[in-house]
N, C-alpha and C positions, 0 to 999 in steps of 0.2 A: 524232193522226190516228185517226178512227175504221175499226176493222178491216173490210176485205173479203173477198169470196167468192177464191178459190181463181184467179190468171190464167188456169191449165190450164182454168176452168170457164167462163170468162167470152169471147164471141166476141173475135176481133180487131177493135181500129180500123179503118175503113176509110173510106174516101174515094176519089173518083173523081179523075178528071183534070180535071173544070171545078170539083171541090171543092177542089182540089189549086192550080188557077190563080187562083180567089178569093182562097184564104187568101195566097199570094206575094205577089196584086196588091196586095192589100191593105195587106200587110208594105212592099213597098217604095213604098205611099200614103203610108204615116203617117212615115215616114220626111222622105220629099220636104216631106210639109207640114209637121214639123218643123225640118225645113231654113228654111224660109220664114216660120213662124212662132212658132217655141218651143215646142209644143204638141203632142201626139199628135195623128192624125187622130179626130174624133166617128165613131162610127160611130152608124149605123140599125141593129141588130138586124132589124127590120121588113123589110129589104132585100135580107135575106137570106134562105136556105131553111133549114125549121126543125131541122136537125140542125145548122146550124153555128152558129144561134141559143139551144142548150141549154148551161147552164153545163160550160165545157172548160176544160182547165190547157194550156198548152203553152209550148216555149221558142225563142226566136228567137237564131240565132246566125249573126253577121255574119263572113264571111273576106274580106282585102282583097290580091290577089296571093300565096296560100295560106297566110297567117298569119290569125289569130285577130284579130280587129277590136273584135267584141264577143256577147258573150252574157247572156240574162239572160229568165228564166223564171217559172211558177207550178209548185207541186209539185202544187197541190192545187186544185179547181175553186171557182171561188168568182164568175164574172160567165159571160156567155156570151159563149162561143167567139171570136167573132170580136173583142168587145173586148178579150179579153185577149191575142190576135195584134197587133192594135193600139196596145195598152197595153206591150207587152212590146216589138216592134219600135221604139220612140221611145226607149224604158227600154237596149236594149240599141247604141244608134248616141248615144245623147245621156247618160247617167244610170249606165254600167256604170265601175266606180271605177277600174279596172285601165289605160282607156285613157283618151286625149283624145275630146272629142267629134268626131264624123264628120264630114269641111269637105263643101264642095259639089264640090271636085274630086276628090276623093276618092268619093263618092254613084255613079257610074256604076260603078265599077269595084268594086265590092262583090257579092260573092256572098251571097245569102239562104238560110238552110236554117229551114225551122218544124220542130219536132217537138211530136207532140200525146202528152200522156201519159196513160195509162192510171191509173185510181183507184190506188193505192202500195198494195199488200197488206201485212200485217207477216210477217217470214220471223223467227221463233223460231229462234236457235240459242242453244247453250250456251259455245259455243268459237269463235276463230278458225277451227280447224283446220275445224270443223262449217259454217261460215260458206264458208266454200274448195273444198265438200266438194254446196256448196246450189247456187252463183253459176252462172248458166251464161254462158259468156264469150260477147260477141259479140252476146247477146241483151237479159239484165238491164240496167237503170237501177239504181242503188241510191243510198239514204238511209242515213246515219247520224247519231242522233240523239244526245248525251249531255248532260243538263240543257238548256242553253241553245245550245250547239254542234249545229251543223244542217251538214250539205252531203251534195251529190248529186255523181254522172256520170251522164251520160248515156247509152244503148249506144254513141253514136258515138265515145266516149271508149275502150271496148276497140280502137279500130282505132290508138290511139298504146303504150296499155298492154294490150297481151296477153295478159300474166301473172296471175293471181289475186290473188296473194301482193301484187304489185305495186300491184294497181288499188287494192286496199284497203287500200294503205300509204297511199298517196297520196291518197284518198281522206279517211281519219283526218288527215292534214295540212292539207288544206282546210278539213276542221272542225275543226283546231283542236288537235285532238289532237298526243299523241304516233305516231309509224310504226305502233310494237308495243302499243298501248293495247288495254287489255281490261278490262271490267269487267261485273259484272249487270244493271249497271241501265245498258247500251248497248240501243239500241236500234236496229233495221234492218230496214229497208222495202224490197220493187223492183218495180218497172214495168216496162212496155213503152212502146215507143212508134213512132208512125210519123210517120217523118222525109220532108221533098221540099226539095229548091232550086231553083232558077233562079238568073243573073246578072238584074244588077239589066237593064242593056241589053236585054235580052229582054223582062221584065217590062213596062217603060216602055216596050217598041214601038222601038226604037235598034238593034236586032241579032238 
């Protein structure tokens, strides 16, 4: 990952409320015509207005009667914005390894949440202790890196694990890791990000 400026330097994401209802409607488009055809929805970039057409990373995470359905994201920008809400929405109801794919009676009853990330800055520390010391709960994203071992949370992820110590036990477990792993050549990133949901009912015009 190449390094960024400073989150404290950089504005916040933002998005409005018809920005906010494109990218949903969108999420539970691509879904639907996954359903119907195996396939993500195509999107037009073109179709869009051009902030949501410049390359964005974000993640799409499905809950189906308050459990976790499915999730599955970019860390880093690499197509524009709305394909990869697109791309990631299909990827996270059809493509995510943990669950079955999503039926169609199941489709309505689904909650949608995007979250759009902010470039990953690198946070240098020396130590766990230093690392615990950096995190700010409730707000941070975070990445750990080691060789080939990669995983993230999310901020929404502090609202299950609260604790510091915790996130980034659990966090090291996702990648791969041991709980208590340390070493030099770890490495760790964090973002921000701005999160919306909808039920899918709403979305689609049903509630």
């Amino acid at each position: 990952m190449a390094p960024t400026s400073s989150i404290e330097e950089r504005p916040r994401i933002r998005f409005d409320e018809a920005d906010r209802e494109r990218l949903l409607q969108l999420t539970a488009a691509s879904i639907a015509h996954g359903l119907a055809h195996g396939r993500p929805l195509l999107v037009n970039p073109a179709d869009y207005p051009p902030h949501l057409r410049e390359p964005g990373a974000a993640f799409v995470t499905l809950h189906l009667h308050g459990r976790l359905r499915g999730c599955i994201g970019s860390l880093e920008a690499h197509r524009p914005l709305v394909e990869d809400v697109a791309e990631n929405a299909f990827a996270a109801a059809f493509r995510d390894p943990r669950f079955p794919p999503v039926t169609q009676v199941e489709f309505p009853h689904l909650d949608i949440e995007v979250s759009v990330l902010s470039p990953p800055e690198p946070l240098p520390v020396r130590s766990e202790a230093e690392l615990l010391a950096k995190i700010r709960p409730g707000e941070d994203g975070l990445i750990l890196e080691e060789g080939m071992r990669r995983g993230t949370f999310l901020p929404a992820v502090w609202e299950s694990l609260p604790d510091p110590r915790s996130f980034v036990s659990q966090l090291k477990l996702k990648a791969g890791l041991p709980p208590d792993y340390w070493s030099d050549t770890l490495r760790v990133y964090r973002y921000h990000t701005e999160a919306f949901h909808a039920p899918v009912r709403e979305l689609m015009g049903d509630g």
